[in-house]
N, C-alpha and C positions, 0 to 999 in steps of 0.2 A: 502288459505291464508285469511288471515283474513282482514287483511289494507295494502298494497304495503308499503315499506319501505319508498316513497318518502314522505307519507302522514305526515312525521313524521320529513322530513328534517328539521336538528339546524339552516341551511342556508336560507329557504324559497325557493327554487328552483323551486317550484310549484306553488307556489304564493299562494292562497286562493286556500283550498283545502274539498270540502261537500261529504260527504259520503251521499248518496244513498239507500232508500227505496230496490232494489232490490240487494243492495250491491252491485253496481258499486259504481261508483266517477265521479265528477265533477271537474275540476280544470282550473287552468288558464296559466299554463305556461306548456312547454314539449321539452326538448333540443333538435336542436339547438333554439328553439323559449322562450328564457330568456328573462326577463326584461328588464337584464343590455341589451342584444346587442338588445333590441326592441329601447330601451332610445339611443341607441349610433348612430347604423347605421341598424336601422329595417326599413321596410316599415310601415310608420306613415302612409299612409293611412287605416290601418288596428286600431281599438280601444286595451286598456290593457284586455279584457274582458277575462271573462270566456269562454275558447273556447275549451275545451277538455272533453270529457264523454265518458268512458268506462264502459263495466259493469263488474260482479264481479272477472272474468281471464283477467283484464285488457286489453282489445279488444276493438276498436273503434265499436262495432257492436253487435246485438240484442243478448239479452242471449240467450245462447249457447242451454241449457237443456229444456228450454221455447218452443224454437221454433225448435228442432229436427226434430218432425213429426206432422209439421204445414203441411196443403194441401195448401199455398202458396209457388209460384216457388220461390225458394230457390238461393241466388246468391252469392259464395264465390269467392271473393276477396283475392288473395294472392301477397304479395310482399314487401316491406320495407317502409320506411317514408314517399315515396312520395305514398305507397297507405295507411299509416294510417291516413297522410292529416296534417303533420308538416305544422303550421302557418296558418290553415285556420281554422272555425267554423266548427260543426259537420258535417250541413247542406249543405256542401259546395264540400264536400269527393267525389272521384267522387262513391265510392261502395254505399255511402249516396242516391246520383242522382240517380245511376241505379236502389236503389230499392224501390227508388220512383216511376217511371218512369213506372216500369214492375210491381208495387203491390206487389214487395217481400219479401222476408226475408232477410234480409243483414248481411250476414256474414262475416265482412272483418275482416282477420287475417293478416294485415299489423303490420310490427313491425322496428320500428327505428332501423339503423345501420347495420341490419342483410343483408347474403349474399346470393347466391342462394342456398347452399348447405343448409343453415338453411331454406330458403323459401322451396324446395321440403320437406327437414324431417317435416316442420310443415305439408305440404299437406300430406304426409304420415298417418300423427299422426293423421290428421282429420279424414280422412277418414279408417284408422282402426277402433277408436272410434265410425263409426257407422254416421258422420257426411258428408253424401255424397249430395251434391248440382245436383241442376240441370246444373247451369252451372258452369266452374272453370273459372273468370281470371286472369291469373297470370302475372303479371309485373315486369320481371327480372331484377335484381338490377347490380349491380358494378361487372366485374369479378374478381376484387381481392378481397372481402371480404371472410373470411373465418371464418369457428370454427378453432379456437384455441386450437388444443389438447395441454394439460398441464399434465397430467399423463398416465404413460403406458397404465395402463387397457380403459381409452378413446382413443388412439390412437389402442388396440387392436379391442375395440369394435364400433369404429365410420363409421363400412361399412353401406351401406342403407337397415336400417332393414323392409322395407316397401314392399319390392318382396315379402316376405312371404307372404300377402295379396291377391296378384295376385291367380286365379282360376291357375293350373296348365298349362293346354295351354298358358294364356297369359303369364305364367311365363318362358316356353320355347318361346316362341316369345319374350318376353324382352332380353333374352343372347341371340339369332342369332342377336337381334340388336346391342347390344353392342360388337359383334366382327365384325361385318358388318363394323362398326364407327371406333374402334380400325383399322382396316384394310384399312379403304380409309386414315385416317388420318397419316398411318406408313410413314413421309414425308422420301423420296427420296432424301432431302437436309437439313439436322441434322443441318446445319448450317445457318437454317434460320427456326423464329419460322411461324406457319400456319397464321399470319397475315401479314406476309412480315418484319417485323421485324429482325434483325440481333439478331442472341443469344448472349447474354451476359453474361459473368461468374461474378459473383457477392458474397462478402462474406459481410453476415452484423457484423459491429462491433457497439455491441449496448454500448452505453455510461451509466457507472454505478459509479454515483458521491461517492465518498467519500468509494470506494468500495464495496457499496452497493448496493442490487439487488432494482433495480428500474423498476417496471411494465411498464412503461410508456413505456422506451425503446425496453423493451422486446418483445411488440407490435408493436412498428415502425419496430424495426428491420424484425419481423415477414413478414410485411407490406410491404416491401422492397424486401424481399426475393420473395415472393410468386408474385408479380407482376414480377418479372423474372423469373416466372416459364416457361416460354417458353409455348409450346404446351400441357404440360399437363392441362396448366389451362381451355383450351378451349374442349378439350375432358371431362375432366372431369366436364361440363358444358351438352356437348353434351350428357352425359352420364345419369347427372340427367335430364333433358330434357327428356329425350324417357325414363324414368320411370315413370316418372310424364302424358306421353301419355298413354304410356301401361296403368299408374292404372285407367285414364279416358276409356278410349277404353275398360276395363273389367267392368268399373260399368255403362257405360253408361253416361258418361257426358263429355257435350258439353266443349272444350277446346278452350280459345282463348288467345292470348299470345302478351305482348308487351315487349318494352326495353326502356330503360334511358340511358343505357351504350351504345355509340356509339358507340365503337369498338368491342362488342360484336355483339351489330346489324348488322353490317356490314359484320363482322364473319358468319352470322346464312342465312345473305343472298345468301354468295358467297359461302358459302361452302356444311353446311347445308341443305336447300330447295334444290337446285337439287337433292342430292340423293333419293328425295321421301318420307323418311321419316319423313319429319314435320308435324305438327297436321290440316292442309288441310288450311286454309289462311295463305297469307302472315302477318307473324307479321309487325306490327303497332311499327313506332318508336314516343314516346311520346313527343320528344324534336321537333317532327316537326308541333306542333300544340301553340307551350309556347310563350306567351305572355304578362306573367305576374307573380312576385311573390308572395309569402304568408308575413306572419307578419316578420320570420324570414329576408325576402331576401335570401333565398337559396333556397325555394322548390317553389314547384309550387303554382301558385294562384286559386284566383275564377277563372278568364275566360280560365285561362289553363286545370282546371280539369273541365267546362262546355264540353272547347273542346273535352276531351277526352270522356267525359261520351257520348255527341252527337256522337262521332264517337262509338264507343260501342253499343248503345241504335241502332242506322241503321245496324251494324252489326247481332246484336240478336235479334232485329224485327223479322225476317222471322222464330226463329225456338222457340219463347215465345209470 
């Protein structure tokens, strides 16, 4: 691409927007972190500034082709808004901290809105491409987000093309896992989802004004449905999960993994970790360190993503 569509919005939605010597970008706004809701009800302790720089694949983080096979240790960051650092300054990120911290390379491939099924295909994606870090963190996002298949041929091709990667061995050890998991999680009580939850039959009726197909709705409804998916939603969680182990475990890199969604953390505690198959610490839940917001008032702040980064930075001390 040549200039992101936003650089060009009629609306100003980005606010001041500089194109970049290495072809990234510079800019000042990034949804939810608008203007209007900074003016209305943002955290005014935060200035309008220019707080947003990516470079030229719109990444909060060092170019990509630059620093591939830099000999500094390498640190990709993977997860949604709150690891591309909605309402804070660059310097503030916490993949920013860490690879100040360790002298690294900062790779953070955090991207707004997305779920975990899109966080694994981008880690996928990286690491086909030949973009293998030293260390992965990854901070799983909402369990209900999902890709949105919208045509047959995506819904025929949206299985995880990223085992083909796997050395052969790890790729029979990734399917003993997943019927391992398939198999503890076959609940014994259909009538109750794997979080204790009662099932719920649920039909959405999406609302289409004036008889016309309204995207908006199509999405809610979508949104609706899929949060009542019961227990596949968490298996198939579990499932990208121990893909995303296996392709560290075959390339050699170090995995550490946190949450934001509290009922999935809770999930990955009770259910998960004991069977042995998690990536060797216990995940880090992020919400139990927040102390503060960003510009927006929805994501996290300075001292929230200091805390994280400090807890990370003691974490990876011992093996950077």
């Amino acid at each position: 691409m040549s200039e992101p569509d936003w650089g060009h919005s009629p609306h100003g939605h980005n606010g001041r927007v500089e194109s970049l010597p290495d072809g990234g970008y510079h800019f000042q706004w990034c949804p939810s972190d608008s203007k209007e809701n900074w003016k209305q009800n943002g955290n005014r302790d935060y200035d309008d500034g220019m707080f947003y720089t990516v470079n030229k694949h719109c990444f909060r983080a060092d170019d990509f082709e630059s620093t591939k096979h830099s000999v500094k240790t390498k640190i990709m960051c993977a997860g949604d808004s709150y690891t591309f650092g909605i309402g804070v300054k660059d310097e503030h990120t916490y993949p920013h901290l860490l690879a100040k911290h360790f002298d690294a390379v900062n790779w953070n491939i955090g991207a707004g809105g997305i779920g975990n099924d899109a966080i694994a295909l981008m880690i996928g994606q990286f690491f086909r491409e030949g973009y293998i870090p030293d260390v992965l963190v990854v901070n799983w996002g909402y369990l209900h987000r999902k890709i949105l298949a919208v045509t047959e041929s995506i819904i025929q091709d949206n299985n995880f093309p990223c085992k083909d990667t796997l050395p052969t061995g790890a790729q029979s050890e990734y399917n003993e896992l997943c019927e391992r998991l398939l198999n503890k999680y076959n609940s014994d009580h259909p009538d109750q989802n794997l979080d204790g939850t009662e099932v719920a039959i649920w039909q959405p009726q999406a609302t289409i004004p004036n008889d016309k197909p309204n995207i908006n709705s199509v999405f809610n409804a979508h949104e609706h449905l899929i949060v009542r998916g019961g227990d596949t939603l968490f298996i198939d969680f579990a499932i990208q999960q121990q893909l995303v182990s296996a392709l560290c475990k075959a390339h050699g890199v170090k995995l550490y993994e946190m949450f934001n969604d509290d009922v999935l953390y809770y999930f990955i505690i009770k259910y998960l970790v004991p069977t042995g198959q998690w990536s060797g610490d216990i995940p880090f839940r992020c919400r139990s360190v927040e102390v503060d917001l960003g510009r927006d008032n929805g994501h996290f702040g300075n001292k929230t993503l200091a805390n994280i980064a400090n807890h990370l930075i003691e974490k990876l001390t011992p093996i950077l």
